[in-house]
N, C-alpha and C positions, 0 to 999 in steps of 0.2 A: 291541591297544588296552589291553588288562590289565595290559602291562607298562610302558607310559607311563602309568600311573594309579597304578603300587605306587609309584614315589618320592613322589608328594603324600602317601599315605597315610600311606606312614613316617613324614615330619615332621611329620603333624598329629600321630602317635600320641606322637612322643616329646616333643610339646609339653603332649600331657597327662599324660604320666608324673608330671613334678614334681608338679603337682597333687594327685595320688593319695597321694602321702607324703606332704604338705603335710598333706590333708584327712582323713589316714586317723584323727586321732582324733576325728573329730568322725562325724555322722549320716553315711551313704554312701549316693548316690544310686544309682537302676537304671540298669543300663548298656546301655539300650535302644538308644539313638544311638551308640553307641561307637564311634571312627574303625573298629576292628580288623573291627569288618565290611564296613569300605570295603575291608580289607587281604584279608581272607578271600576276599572276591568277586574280587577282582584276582588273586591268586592262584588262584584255578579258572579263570581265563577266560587265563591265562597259559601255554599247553602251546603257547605257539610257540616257549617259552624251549627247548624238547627241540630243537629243532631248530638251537640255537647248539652244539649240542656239549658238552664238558666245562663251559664257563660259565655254559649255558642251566640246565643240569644242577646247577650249585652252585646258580646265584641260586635255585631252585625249590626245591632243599634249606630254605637261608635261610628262606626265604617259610613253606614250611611248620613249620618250628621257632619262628617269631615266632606261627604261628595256633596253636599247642598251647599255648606259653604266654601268650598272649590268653585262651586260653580255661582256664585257672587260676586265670587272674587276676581274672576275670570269676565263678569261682566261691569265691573264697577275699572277693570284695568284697559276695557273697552271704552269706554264713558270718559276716562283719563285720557283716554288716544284722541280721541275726537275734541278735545276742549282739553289742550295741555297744562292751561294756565290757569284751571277755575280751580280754587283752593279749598270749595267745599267736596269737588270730586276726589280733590287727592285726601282727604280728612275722610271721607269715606273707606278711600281703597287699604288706606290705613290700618282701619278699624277692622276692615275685614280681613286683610292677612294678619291683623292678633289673634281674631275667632279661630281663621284657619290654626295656626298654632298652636294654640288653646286645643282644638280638639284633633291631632295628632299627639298632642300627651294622653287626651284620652286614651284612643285608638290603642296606645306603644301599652299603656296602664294596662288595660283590657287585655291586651295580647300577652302582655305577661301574667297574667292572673290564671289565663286560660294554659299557660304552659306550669302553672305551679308544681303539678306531680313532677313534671320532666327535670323540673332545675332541680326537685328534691333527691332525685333518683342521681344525678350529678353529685348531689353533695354526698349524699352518702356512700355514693361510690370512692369520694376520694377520702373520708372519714374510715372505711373499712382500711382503703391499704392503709393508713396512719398506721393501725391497731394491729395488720399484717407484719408492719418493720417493726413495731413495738415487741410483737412476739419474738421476730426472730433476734433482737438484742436480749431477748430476754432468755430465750436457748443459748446464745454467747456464754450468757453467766452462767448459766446453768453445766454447761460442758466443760465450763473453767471450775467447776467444783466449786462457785462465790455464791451459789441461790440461796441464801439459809433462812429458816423459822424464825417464824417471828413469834415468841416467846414459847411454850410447852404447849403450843397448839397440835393436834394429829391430823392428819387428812380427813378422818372421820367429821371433824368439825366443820368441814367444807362439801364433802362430799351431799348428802339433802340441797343446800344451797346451789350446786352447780347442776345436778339433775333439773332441780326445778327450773332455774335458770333455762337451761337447753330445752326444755318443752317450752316455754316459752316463746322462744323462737323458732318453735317448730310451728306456731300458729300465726308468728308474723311472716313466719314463709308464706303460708296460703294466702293471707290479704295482701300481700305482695303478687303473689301470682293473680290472683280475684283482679286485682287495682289494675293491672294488662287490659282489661277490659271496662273498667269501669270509671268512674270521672277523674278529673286530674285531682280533685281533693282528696278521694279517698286515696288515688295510688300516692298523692305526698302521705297523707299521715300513714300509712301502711312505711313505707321508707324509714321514716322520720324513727319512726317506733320500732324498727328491724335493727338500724344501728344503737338507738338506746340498748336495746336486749343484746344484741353483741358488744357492745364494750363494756356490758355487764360481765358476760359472760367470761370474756376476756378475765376480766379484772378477779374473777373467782376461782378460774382455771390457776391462773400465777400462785393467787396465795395456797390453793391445794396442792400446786406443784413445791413453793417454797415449805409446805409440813411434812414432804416427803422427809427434807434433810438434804443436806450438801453431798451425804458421803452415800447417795443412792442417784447420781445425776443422768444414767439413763435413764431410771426409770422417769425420773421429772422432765428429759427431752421427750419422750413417749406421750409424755399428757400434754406438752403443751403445745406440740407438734397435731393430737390431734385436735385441740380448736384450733389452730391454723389453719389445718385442712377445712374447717367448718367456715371461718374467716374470708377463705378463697373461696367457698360453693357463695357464699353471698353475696361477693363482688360481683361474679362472675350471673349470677340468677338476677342481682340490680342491674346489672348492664342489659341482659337480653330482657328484663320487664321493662326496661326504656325502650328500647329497639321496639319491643312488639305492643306498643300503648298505640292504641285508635286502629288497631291493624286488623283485618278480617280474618277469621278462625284457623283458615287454608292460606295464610299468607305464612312462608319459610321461619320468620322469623318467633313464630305463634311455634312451631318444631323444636325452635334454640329454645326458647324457654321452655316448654315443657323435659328436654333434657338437663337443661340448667336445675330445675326444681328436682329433678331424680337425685342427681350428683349434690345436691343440697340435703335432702332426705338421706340419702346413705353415708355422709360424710357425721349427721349428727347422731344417727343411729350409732356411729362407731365410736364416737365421743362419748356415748352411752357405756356402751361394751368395755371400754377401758377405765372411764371412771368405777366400773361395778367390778373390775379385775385391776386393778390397778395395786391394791393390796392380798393378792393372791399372788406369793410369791410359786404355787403352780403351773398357771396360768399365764399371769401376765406375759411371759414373753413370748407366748403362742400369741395371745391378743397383741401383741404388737406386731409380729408378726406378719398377722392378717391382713393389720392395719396397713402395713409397710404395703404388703401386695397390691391393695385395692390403689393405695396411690401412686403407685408404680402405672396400673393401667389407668387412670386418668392422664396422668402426664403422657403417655403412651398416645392416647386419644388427641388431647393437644398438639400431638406433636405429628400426630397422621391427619392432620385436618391442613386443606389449603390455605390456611390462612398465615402467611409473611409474619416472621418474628419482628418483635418494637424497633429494634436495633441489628447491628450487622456487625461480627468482630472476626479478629485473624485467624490460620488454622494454627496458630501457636496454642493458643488458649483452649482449643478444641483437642492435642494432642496433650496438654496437661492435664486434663477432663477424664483423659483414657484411665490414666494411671488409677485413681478413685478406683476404678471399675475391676481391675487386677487386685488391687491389695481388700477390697469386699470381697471378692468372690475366694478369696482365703480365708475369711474372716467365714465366712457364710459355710463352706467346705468344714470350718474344723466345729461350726457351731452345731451341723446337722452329727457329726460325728459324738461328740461331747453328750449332746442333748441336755446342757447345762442353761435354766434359765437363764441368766445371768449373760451368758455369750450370746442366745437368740435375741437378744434386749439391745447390745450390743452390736449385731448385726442387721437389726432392722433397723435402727438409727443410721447406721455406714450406709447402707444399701439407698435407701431413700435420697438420703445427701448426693451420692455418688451419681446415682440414675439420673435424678432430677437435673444436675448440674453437666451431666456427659449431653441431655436432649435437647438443651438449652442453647451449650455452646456446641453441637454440632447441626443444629436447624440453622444459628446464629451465621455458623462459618459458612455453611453450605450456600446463603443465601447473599454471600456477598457479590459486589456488583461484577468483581473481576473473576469470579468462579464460573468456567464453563455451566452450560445445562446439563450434559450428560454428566459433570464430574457431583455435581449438584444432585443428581437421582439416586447416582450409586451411592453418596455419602449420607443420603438419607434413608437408602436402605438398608445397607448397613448398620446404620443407627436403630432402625426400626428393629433388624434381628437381632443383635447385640441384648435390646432391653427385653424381645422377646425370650431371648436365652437366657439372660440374667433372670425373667421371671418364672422362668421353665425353673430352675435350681432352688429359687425360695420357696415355689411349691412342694417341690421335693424336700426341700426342710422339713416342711410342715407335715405332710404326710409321714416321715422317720420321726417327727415330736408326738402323732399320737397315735404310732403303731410302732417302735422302733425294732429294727431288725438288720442284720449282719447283711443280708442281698442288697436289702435298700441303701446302705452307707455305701457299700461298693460301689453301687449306681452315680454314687455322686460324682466320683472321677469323671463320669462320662458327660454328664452336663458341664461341669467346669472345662473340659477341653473346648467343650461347643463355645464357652463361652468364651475361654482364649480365641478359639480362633475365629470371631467376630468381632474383636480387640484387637486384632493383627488387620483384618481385612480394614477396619478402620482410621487406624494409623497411617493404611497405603492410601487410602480415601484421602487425607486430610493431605499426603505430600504429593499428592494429585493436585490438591488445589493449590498448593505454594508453587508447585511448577517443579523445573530444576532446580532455583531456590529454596530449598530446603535444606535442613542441615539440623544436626544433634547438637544442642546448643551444650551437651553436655562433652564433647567430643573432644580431648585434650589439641588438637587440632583447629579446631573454630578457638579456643579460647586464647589460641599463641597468636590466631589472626587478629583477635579485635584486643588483643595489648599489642600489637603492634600499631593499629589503627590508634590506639589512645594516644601511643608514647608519640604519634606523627602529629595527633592534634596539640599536644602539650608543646610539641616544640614548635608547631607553629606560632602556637599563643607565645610564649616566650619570641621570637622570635618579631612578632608585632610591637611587644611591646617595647625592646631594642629598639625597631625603626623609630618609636617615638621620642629617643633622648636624644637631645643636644648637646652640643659641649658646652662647655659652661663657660659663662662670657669673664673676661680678663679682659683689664687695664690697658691700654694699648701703651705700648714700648717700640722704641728705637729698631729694633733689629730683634724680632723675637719670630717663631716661627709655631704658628697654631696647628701645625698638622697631626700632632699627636694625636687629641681626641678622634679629628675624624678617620684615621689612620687605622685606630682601635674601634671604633663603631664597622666599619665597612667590614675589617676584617670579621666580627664578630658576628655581622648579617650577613657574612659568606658563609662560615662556620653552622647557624640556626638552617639555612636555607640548603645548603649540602645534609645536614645530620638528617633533615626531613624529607629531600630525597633518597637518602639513604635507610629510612624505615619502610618510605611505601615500598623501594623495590625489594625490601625484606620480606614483605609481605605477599609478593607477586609472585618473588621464588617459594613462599612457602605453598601456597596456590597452586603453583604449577606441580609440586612435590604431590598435593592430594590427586591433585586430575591424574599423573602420572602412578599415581597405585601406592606408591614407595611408602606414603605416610598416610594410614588411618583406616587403608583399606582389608588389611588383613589382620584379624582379630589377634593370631597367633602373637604378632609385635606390638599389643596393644600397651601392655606394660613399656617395652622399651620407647615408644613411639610418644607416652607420656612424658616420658627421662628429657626426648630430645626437646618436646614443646613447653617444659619447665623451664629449658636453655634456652630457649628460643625468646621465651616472656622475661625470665631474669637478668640477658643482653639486651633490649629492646627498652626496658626500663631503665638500666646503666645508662645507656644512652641519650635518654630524657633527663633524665636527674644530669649526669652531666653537664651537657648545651643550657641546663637553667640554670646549674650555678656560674658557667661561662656570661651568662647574659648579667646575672646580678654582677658577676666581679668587673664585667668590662661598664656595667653603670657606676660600679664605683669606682673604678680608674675616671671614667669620666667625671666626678663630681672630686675627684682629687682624695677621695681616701683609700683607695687600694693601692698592695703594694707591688713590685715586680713578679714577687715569686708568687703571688694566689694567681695573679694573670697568667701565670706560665703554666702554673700550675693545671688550674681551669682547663686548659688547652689542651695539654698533654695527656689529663684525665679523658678529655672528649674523643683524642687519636686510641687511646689502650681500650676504652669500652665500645668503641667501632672495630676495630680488629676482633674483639671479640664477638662482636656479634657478624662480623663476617664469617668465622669459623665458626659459629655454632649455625649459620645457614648452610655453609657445606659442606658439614658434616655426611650427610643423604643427597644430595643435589648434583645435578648433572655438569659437571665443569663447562661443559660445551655450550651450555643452553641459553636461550634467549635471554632469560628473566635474571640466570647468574654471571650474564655478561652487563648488566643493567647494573647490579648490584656490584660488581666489582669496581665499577668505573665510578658509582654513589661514593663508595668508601676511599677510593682515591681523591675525588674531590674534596671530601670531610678531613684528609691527611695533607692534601696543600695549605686549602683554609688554616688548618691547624699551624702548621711549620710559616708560614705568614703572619698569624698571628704573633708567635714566638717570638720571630724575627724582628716584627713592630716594636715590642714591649722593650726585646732587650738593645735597641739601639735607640731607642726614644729617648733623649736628653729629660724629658719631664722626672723620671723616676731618679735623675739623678744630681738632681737639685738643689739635695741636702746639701747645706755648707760644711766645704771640708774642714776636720777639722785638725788646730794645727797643733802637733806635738810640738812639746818645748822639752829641749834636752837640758838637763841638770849639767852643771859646770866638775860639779867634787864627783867623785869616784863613787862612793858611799850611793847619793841621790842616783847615778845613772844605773848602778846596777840593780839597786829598789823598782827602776823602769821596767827594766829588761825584766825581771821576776814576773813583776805584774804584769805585762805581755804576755808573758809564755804562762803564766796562767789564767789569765781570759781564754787566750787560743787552745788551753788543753779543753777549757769548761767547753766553749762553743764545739769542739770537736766531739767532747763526750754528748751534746746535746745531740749533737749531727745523727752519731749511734743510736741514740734513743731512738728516733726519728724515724731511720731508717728502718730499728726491728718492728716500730708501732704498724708500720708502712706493712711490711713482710706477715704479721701476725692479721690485720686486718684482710687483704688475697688472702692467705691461706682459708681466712672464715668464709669470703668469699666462693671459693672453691669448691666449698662442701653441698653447695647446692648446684654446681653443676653437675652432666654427666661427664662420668669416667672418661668417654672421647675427646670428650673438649679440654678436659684440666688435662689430660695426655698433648694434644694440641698445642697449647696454653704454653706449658715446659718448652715444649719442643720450638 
């Protein structure tokens, strides 16, 4: 305990040193409280360092050369008290809090010298996960079918190399585990020399994996999945040989390690097994197989031990996790059926992914701060059985790959339902933990609510950014009158601010429609109930797109370039896509009810706004501005009837545009129409 107490103490001491020079010409305090007595006491109660050997032995040295000059220093700052003014005492005391500094770098030197294993054991631990995300970018490529050979090289050419390789670290295992007990020099170079051999390793696995070929990329996730496994026994075996460095034989930690070293020993063994089958197109998918199993129970292990996951996530991500686990154990069902290498290869890749990522994010979710404790048990029991069943079934693979027979395939139905229904019980687990808040995010229903929620935020945003135009400043005149623009701004932040109450309470009545059963409850109307919430999202949008190009045309009436008929226009558009989406709310909805008496009163506000609007533009002198212009009539007969011609042919042309106009108008609704339901274009007409 003393010797984990003398590094705090060093750095307080050297943090008062400066002080002491600082203050040495002024009065000098007693040095009652002085860290150095923290340093002193730590140093007496430090006679475990005798038992490190030659280092225990320096640092102890150290320790006690910093307590004699502490205590110099202490009496030279005495000597200063009594005689404040004599300049040989302060040239002294000087001197002496240099020493003391001087030897608290010893001291700190020492102490680190003496923890060298321990920082080694650090470094290599964050060096191995390096090598862990390197592999798994390196299965990335490999799953995307891009891992390819590097020139006409075979596996054969790699394979000697990666065996010899992997015994190799099968002996910096042991001086890894030896170095647990023995000095911190040897546990650094044991470290040091564990990660050189694994990112050998690493680096030999890739290129055997890249001679398999791109167009065999299970088999290449199989090999490099298992030095991964090997990758993690070593992080995992450097962590607990730090934990249990200087620790008594029966001390807990002295138990982790020795399990850490097992799970390292059978993880390389199996890296063995599939390098020597890896080119058995027999075999190998049994050997992976196996392999898939054993890491299945690891993670299993992990995931039954008290020990708090790194981080904490939603039960969303834990109910995505599930699905993995359904679509393997189809994969697993037709590979035991088949008994086609190729699909056991296959499936032991799925299965592994799946497992590993369902324990992960359901420890993850389970452990969140806002999850009850009992909802917290069950979802981790759950969890527990689920992988138990899941592994119950890949056994049974295994067993029909090397006995295959007609009873055994039957059998597998019956493990897969076990395994559905621990995929069910988990699903209820996880909307345990979201509470009532839950919801099918794929649910034609939730998805009409959160485009309705969009189209309320879009028109807010529009709507803000209206509040920020001004009218635009003009020349001051005799007798003019500036009401137009704010006239048009006001109305057009009635218009944003009505259409946006008029989505959320679109949104309230559709709420009230699920609570009420009507919509999403019964499976039978799941089709129709989608028809109505595509209406629901395609009015709700109208409505947004509208109110924004309202907002753009009344900034440019305010800036002087829009013209009467886009303002009216705009407006007009914002009254027909709000009637529409009031009839496609209720459509299903209770006339009587709260939320569709909220909603009726939204859409009559958005229909004043509107007709105000109107009203504004078309009495506004601004739009009509233009200088008239004046006809001049011809005096001869000849010139006035050439007028009148060309009159009445402008007036046919504009008429004929008017047509166009109008069918353009008529063809556009119709195309509209085709994505609603039947009841609302019925509506619609009527």
């Amino acid at each position: 305990m003393g010797g984990s107490r003398l590094p705090g103490s060093s750095s307080l001491l050297q943090e008062v040193m400066p002080k002491v020079n600082d203050d040495s010409s002024e009065e000098v305090t007693p040095f009652e409280d002085a860290p150095s007595q923290g340093s002193c006491r730590s140093c007496t109660s430090s006679d475990t360092f005798t038992s490190m050997g030659p280092i225990g032995n320096h640092i102890k040295n150290r320790v006690q050369e910093l307590g004699h000059n502490c205590a110099s220093l202490v009496l030279k700052a005495g000597s200063l008290q009594c005689s404040p003014t004599d300049a040989y005492t302060k040239r002294e005391l000087i001197e002496s809090a240099r020493k003391v500094s001087e030897k608290i770098s010893h001291v700190l030197a020492a102490l680190q010298a003496g923890n060298r294993g321990t920082q080694a054991c650090i470094t290599a631990a964050s060096t191995v996960s390096g090598i862990i995300a390197d592999l798994d970018t390196t299965i990335m490529f490999a799953t995307a079918g891009t891992l390819n050979r590097e020139n006409e090289e075979t596996f054969a050419d790699h394979r000697e190399n990666i065996l010899k390789t992997a015994k190799a670290l099968v002996e910096d295992t042991k001086l890894l585990v030896s170095g647990a007990a023995a000095s911190q020099e040897k546990l650094a170079h044991a470290a040091q020399s564990s990660v050189v051999t694994i990112t050998r390793l690493a680096e030999v696995v890739k290129l055997g994996a890249a001679s398999l070929g791109s167009d065999d990329p299970e088999t290449q996730v199989v090999l490099i999945n298992a030095v991964k496994d090997v990758a993690k026994a070593l992080g995992d075996l450097i962590s607990a040989t730090k934990g249990a460095s200087g620790k008594a034989s029966d001390d807990p930690s002295m138990y982790n390690l020795k399990n850490a070293a097992k799970v390292m020993v059978t993880n390389v063994t199996s890296l063995l097994k599939t390098v020597k089958a890896v080119e058995d197109e027999a075999t190998r998918g049994t050997r992976a197989l196996e392999a898939t199993i054993e890491h299945i129970r690891q993670e299993l292990a992990v995931f039954s031990s008290a020990n708090p996951p790194p981080k904490t996530s939603m039960p969303e991500e834990f109910i995505r996790m599930t699905k993995g686990i359904t679509i393997a154990t189809a994969k697993a069902v037709a590979a035991g059926n088949s008994c086609r290498q190729e699909d056991v290869i296959a499936t032991a890749n799925l299965s592994r992914k799946a497992i590993a990522e369902m324990l992960h994010s359901c420890k993850q979710a389970a452990y969140h701060p806002e999850v009850p404790s009992d909802v917290r048990t069950r979802a981790l029991r759950f969890g527990k059985e689920c992988s138990q069943g899941y592994l119950a079934l890949l056994e049974h693979v295994l067993i029909i790959l090397q006995k295959p027979s007609t009873d055994l395939k039957q059998q597998l139905a019956t493990y897969s339902k076990r395994v559905a229904g621990s995929v069910t019980e988990l699903i209820q687990a996880a909307e345990a933990m979201k509470g009532t808040e839950w919801v099918n995010p794929e649910d034609p229903t939730v998805i009409a609510e959160n485009e309705l929620l969009r189209a309320a935020a879009a028109i807010e945003a529009a709507a803000k950014k209206l509040e920020q135009l001004k009218p635009r400043a003009k020349p001051k005149q005799a007798d003019e009158s500036l009401n137009f623009e704010e006239q048009i701004l006001e109305a057009a932040k009635s218009i944003a601010a009505a259409t946006s109450a008029l989505v959320k309470a679109a949104s309230a009545a559709q709420r009230e429609l699920v609570a009420q059963g009507k919509v999403g409850a019964v499976p039978a109307n799941a089709a129709d109930d989608g028809q109505w919430s595509q209406g629901l999202i395609s009015a709700a949008r109208m409505v947004a797109a509208a109110t924004s190009s309202l907002c753009e045309a009344a900034n440019a009436a305010v800036q002087g370039h829009a013209s009467e008929e886009k303002l009216i226009s705009s407006a007009k558009q914002v009254a027909a896509s709000t009637a529409q989406l009031l009839v496609a709310c209720k459509v299903k909805a209770d006339q009587d009810s709260e939320a569709m008496r909220r909603l009726q009163t939204a859409g009559n506000a958005v229909k004043r706004a509107s007709d105000n609007l109107v009203k504004a533009a078309q009495k506004a002198a601004a739009f009509n501005d233009q200088e008239e212009e004046n006809v001049v009539v011809k005096s001869k007969m000849v010139g006035g009837i050439a007028q009148i011609i060309a009159a009445q042919e402008e007036m046919l042309r504009k008429e004929r545009e008017l047509e166009d106009a109008r069918k353009k108008l008529a063809q556009i609704r119709q195309q509209q129409y085709k994505f609603l339901p039947s009841e609302l274009c019925d509506k619609e007409e009527n």
